[in-house]
mmCIF file of the N, C-alpha and C atoms, coordinates in Angstrom:
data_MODEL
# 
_entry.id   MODEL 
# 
loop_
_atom_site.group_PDB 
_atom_site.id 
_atom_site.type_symbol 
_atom_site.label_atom_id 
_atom_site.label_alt_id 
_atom_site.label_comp_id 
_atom_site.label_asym_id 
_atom_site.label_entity_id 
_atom_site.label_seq_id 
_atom_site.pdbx_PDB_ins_code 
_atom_site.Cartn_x 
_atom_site.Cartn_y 
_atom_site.Cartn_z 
_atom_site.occupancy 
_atom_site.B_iso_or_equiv 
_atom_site.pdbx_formal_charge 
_atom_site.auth_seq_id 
_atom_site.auth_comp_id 
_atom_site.auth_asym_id 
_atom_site.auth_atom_id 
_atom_site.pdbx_PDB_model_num 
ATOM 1   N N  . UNK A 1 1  ? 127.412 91.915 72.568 1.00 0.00 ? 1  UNK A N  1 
ATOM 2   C CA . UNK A 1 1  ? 127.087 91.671 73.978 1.00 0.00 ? 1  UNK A CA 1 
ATOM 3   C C  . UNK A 1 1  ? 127.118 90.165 74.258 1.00 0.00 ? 1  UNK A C  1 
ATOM 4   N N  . UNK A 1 2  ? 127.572 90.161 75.578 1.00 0.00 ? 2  UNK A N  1 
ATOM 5   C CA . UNK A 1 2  ? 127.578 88.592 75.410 1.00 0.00 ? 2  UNK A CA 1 
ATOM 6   C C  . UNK A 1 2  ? 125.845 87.839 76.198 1.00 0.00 ? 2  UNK A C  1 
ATOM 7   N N  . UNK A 1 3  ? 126.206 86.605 76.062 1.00 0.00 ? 3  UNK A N  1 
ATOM 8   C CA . UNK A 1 3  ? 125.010 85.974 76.380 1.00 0.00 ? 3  UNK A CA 1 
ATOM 9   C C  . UNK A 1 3  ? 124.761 86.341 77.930 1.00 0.00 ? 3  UNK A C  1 
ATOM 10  N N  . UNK A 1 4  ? 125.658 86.408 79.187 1.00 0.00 ? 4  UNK A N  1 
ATOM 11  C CA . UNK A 1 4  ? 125.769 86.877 80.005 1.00 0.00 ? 4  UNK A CA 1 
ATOM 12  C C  . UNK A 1 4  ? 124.710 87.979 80.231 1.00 0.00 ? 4  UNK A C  1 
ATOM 13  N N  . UNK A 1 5  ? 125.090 88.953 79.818 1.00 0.00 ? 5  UNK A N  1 
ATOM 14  C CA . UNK A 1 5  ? 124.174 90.184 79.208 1.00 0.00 ? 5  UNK A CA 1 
ATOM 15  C C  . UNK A 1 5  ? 122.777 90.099 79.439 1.00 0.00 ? 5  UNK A C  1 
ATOM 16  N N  . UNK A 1 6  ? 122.475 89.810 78.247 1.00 0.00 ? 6  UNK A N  1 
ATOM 17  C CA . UNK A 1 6  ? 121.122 88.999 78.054 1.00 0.00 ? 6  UNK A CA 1 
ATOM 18  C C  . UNK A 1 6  ? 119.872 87.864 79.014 1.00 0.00 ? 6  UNK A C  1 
ATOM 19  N N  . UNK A 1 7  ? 121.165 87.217 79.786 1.00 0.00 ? 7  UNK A N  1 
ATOM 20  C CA . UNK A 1 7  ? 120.646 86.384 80.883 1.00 0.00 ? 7  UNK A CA 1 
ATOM 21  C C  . UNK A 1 7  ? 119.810 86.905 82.017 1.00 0.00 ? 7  UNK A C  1 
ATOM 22  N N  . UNK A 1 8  ? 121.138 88.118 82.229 1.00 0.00 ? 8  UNK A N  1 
ATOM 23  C CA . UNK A 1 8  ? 121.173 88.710 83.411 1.00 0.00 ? 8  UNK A CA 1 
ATOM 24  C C  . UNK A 1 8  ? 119.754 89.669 83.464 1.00 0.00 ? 8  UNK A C  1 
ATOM 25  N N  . UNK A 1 9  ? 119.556 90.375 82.194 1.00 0.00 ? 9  UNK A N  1 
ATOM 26  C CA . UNK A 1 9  ? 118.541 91.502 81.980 1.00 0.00 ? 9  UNK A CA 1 
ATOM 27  C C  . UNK A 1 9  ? 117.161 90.392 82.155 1.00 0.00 ? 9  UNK A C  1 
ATOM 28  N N  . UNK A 1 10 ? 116.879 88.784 81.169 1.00 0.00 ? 10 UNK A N  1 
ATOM 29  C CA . UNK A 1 10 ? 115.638 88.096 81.499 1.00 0.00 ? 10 UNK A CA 1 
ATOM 30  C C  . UNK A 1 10 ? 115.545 88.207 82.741 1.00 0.00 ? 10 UNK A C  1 
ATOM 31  N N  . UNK A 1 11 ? 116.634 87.782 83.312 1.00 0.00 ? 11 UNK A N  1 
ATOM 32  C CA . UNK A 1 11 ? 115.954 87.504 85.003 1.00 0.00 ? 11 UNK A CA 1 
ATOM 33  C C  . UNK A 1 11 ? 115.942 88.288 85.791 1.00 0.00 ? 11 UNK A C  1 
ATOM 34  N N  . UNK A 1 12 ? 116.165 89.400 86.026 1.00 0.00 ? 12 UNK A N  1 
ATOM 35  C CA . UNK A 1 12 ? 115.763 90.562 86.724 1.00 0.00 ? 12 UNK A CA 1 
ATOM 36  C C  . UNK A 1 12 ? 114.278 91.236 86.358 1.00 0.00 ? 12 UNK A C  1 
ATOM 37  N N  . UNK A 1 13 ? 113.922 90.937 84.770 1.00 0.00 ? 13 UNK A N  1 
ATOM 38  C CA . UNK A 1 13 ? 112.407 91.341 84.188 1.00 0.00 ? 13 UNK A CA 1 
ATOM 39  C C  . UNK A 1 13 ? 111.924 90.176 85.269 1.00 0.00 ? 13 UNK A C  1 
ATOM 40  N N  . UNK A 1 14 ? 111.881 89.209 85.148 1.00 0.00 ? 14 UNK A N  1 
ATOM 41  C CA . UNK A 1 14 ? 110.894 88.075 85.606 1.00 0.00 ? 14 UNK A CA 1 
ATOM 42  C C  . UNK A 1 14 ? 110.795 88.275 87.199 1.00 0.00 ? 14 UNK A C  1 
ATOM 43  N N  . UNK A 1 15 ? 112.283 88.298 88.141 1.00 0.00 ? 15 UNK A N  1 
ATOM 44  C CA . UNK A 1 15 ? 112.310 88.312 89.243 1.00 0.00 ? 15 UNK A CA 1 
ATOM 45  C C  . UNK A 1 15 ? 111.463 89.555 89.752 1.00 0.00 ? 15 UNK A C  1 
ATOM 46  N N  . UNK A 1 16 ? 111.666 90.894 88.903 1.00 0.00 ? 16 UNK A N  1 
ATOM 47  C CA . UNK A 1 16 ? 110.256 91.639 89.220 1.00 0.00 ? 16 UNK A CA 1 
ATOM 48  C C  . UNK A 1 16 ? 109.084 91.403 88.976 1.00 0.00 ? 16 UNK A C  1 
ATOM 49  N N  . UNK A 1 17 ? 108.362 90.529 88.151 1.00 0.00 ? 17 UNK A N  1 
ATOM 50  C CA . UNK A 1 17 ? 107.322 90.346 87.637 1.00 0.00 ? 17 UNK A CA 1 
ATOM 51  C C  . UNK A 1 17 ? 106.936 89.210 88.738 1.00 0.00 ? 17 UNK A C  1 
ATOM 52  N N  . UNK A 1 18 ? 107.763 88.623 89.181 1.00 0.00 ? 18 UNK A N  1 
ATOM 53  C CA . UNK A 1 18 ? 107.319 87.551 90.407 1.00 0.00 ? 18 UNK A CA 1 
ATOM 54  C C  . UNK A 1 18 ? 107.148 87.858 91.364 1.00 0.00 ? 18 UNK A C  1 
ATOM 55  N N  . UNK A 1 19 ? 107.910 89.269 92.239 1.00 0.00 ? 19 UNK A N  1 
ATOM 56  C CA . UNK A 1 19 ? 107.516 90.053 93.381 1.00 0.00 ? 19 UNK A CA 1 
ATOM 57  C C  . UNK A 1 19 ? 106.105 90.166 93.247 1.00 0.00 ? 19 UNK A C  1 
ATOM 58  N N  . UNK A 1 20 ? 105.847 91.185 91.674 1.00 0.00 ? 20 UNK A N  1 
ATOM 59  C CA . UNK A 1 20 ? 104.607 91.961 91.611 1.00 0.00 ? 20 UNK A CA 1 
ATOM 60  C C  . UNK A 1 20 ? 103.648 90.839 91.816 1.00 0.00 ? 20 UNK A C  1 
ATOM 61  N N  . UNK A 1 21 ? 103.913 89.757 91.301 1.00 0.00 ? 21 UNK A N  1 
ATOM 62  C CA . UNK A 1 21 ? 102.602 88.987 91.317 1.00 0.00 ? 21 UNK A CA 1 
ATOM 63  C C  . UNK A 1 21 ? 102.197 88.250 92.844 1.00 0.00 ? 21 UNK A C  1 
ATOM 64  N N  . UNK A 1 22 ? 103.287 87.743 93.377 1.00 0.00 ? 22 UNK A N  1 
ATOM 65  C CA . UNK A 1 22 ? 103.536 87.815 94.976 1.00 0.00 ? 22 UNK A CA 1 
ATOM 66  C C  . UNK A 1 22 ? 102.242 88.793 95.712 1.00 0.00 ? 22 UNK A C  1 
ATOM 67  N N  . UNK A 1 23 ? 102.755 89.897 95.244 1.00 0.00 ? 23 UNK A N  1 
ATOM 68  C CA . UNK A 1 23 ? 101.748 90.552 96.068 1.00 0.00 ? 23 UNK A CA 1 
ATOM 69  C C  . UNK A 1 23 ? 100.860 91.127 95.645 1.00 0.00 ? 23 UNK A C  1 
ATOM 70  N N  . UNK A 1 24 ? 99.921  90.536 95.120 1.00 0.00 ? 24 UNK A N  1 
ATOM 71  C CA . UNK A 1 24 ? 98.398  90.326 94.546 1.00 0.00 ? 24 UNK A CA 1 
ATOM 72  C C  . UNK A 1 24 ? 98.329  91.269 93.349 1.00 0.00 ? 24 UNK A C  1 
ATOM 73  N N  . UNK A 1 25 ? 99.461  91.485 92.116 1.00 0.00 ? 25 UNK A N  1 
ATOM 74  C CA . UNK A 1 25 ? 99.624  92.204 91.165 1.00 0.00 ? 25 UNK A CA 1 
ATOM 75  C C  . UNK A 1 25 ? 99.273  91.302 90.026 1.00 0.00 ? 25 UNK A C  1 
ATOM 76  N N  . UNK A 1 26 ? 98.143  91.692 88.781 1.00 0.00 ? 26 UNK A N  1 
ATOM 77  C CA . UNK A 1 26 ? 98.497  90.797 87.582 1.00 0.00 ? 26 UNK A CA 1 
ATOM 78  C C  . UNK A 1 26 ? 99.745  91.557 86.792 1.00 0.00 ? 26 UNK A C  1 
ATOM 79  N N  . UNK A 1 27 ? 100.855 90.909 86.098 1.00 0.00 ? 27 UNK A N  1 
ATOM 80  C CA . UNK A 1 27 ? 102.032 91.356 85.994 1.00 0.00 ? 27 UNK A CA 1 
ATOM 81  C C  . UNK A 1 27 ? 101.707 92.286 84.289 1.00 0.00 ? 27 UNK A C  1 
ATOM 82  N N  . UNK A 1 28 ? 101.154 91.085 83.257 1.00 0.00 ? 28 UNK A N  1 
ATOM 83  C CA . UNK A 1 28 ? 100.648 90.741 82.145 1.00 0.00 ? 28 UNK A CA 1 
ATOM 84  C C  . UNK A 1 28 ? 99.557  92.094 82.039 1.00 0.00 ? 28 UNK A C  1 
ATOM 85  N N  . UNK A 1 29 ? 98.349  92.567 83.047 1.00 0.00 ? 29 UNK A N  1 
ATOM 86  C CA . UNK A 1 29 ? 97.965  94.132 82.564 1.00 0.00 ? 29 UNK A CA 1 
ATOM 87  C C  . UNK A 1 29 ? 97.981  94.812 83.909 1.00 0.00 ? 29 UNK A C  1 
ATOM 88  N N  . UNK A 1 30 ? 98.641  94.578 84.905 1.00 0.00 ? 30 UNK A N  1 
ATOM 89  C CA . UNK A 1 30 ? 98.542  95.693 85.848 1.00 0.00 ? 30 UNK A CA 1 
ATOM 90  C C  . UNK A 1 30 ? 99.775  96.672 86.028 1.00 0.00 ? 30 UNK A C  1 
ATOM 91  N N  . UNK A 1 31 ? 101.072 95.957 85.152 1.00 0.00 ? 31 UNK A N  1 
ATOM 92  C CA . UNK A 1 31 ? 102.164 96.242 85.335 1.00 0.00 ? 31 UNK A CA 1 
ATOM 93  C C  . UNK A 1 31 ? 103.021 96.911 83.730 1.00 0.00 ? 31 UNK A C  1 
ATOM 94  N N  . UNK A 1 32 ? 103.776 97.947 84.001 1.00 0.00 ? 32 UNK A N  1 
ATOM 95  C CA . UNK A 1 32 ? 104.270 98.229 82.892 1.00 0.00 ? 32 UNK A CA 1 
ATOM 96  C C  . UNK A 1 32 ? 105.463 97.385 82.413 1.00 0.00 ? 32 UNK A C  1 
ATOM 97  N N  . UNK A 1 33 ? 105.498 97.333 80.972 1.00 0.00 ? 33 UNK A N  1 
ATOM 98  C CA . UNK A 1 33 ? 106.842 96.506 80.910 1.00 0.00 ? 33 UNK A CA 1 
ATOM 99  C C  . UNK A 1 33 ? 108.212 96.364 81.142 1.00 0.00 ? 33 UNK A C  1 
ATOM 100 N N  . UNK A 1 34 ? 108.496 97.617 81.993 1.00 0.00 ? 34 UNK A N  1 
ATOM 101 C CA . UNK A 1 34 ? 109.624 97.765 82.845 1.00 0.00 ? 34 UNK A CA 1 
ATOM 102 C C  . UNK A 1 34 ? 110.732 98.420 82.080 1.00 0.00 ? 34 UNK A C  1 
ATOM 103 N N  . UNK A 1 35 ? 111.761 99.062 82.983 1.00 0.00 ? 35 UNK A N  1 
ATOM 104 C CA . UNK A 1 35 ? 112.724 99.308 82.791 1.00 0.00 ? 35 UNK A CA 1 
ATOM 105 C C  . UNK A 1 35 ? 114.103 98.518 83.359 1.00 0.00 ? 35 UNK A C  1 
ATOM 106 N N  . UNK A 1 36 ? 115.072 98.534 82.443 1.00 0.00 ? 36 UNK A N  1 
ATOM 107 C CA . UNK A 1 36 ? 116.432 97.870 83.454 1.00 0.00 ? 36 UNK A CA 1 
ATOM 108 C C  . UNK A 1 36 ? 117.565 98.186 83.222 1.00 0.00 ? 36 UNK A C  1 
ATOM 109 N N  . UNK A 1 37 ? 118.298 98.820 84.173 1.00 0.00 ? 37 UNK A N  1 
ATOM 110 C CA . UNK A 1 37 ? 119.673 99.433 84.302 1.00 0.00 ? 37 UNK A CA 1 
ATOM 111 C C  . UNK A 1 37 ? 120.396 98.204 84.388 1.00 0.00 ? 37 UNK A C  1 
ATOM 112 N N  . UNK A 1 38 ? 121.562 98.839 83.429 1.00 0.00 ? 38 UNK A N  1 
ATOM 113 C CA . UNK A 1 38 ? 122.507 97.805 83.919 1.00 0.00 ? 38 UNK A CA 1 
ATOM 114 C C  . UNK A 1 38 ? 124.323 98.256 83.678 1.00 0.00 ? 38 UNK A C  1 
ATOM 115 N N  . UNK A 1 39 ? 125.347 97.786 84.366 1.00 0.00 ? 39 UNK A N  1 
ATOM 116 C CA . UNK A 1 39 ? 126.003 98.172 84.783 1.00 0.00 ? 39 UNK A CA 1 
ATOM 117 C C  . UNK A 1 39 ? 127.116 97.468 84.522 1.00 0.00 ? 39 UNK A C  1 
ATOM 118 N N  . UNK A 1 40 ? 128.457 97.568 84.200 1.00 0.00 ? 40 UNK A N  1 
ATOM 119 C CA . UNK A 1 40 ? 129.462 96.697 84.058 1.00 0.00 ? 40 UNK A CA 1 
ATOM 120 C C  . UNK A 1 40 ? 130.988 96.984 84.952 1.00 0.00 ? 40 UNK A C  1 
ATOM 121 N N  . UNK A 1 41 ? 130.469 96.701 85.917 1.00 0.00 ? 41 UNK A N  1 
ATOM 122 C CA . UNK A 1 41 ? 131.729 97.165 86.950 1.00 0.00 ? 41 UNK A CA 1 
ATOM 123 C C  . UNK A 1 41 ? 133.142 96.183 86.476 1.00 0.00 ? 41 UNK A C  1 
ATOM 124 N N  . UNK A 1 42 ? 132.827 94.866 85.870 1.00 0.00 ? 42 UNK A N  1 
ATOM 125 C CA . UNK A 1 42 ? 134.174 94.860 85.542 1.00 0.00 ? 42 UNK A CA 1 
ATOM 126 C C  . UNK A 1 42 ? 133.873 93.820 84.181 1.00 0.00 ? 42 UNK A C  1 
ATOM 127 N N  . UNK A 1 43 ? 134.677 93.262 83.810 1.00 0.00 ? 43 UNK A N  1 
ATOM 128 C CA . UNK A 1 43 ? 134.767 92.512 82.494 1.00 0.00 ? 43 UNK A CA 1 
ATOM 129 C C  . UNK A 1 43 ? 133.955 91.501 82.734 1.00 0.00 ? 43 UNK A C  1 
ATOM 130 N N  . UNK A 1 44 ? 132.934 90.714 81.922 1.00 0.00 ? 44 UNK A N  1 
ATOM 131 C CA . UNK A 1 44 ? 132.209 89.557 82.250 1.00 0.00 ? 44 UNK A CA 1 
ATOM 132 C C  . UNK A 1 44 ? 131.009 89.823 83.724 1.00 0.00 ? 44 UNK A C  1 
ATOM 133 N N  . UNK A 1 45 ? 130.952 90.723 83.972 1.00 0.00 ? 45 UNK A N  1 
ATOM 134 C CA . UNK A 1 45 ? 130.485 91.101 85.451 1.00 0.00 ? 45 UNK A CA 1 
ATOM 135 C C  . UNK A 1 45 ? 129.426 92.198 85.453 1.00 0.00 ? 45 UNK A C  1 
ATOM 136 N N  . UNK A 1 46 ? 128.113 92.171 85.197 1.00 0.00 ? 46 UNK A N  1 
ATOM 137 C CA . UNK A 1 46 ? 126.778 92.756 85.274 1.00 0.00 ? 46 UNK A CA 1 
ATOM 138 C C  . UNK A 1 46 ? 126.086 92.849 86.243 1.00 0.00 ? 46 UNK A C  1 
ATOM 139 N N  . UNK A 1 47 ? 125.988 94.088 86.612 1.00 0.00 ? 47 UNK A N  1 
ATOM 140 C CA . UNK A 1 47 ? 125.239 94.667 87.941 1.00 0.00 ? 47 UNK A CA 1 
ATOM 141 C C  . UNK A 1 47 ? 123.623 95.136 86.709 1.00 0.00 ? 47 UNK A C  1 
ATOM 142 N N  . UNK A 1 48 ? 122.277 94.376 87.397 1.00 0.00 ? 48 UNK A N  1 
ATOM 143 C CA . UNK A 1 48 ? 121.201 94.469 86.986 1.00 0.00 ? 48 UNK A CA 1 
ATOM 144 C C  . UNK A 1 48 ? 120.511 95.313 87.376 1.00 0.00 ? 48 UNK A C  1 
ATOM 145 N N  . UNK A 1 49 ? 119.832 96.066 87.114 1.00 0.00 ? 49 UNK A N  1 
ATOM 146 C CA . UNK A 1 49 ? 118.524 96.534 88.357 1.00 0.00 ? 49 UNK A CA 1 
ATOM 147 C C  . UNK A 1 49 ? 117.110 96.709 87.235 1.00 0.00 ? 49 UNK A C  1 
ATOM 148 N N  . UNK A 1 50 ? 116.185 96.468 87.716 1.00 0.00 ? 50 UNK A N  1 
ATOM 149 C CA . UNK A 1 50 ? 115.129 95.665 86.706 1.00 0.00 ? 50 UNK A CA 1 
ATOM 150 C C  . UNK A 1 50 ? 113.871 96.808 87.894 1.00 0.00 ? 50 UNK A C  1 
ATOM 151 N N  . UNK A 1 51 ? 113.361 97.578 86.621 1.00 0.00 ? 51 UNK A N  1 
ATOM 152 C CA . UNK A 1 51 ? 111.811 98.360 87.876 1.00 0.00 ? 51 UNK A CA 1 
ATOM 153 C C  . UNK A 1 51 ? 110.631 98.294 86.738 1.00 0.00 ? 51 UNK A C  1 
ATOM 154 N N  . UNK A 1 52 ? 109.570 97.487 87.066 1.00 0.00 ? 52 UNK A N  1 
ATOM 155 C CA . UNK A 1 52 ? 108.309 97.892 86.658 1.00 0.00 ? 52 UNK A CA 1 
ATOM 156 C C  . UNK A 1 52 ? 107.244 98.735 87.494 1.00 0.00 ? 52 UNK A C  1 
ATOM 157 N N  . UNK A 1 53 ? 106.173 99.310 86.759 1.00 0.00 ? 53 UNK A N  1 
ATOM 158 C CA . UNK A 1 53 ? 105.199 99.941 87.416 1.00 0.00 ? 53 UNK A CA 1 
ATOM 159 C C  . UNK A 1 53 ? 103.907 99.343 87.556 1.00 0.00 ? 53 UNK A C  1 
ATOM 160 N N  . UNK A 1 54 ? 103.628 98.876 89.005 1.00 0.00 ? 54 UNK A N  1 
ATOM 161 C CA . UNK A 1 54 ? 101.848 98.463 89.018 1.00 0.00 ? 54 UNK A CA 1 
ATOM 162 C C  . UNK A 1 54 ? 101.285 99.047 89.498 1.00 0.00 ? 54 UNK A C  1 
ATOM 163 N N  . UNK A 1 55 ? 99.752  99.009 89.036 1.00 0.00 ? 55 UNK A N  1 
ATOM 164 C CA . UNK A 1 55 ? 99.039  99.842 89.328 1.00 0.00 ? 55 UNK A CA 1 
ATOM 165 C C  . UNK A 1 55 ? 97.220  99.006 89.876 1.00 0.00 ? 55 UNK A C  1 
ATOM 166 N N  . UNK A 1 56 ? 96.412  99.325 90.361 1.00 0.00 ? 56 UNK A N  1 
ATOM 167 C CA . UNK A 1 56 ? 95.691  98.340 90.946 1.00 0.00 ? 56 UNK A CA 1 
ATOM 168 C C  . UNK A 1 56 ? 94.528  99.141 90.361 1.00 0.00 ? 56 UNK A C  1 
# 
């Protein structure tokens, strides 16, 4: 896999973990450690989708 890959999957974890915390979520124990789809529509080219679960 390339580094690409890898990039793409950190920052979709974090960019959810920054919503959650946005809106008054602790990420660290209110939130599960997520799931993330990901997708290769063409060569070099990663479609992300990143979902955790919070809970209050």
């Amino acid at each position: 896999m390339s580094n690409n890959y890898f990039t793409a999957l950190f920052n979709a974890q974090n960019n959810a973990r920054s919503l959650a915390s946005a809106d008054g979520f602790e990420p660290s124990t209110q939130c599960s450690p997520g799931a993330s789809f990901v997708r290769q529509p063409l060569p070099g080219l990663y479609s992300v989708q990143a979902q955790i679960i919070c809970t209050r």
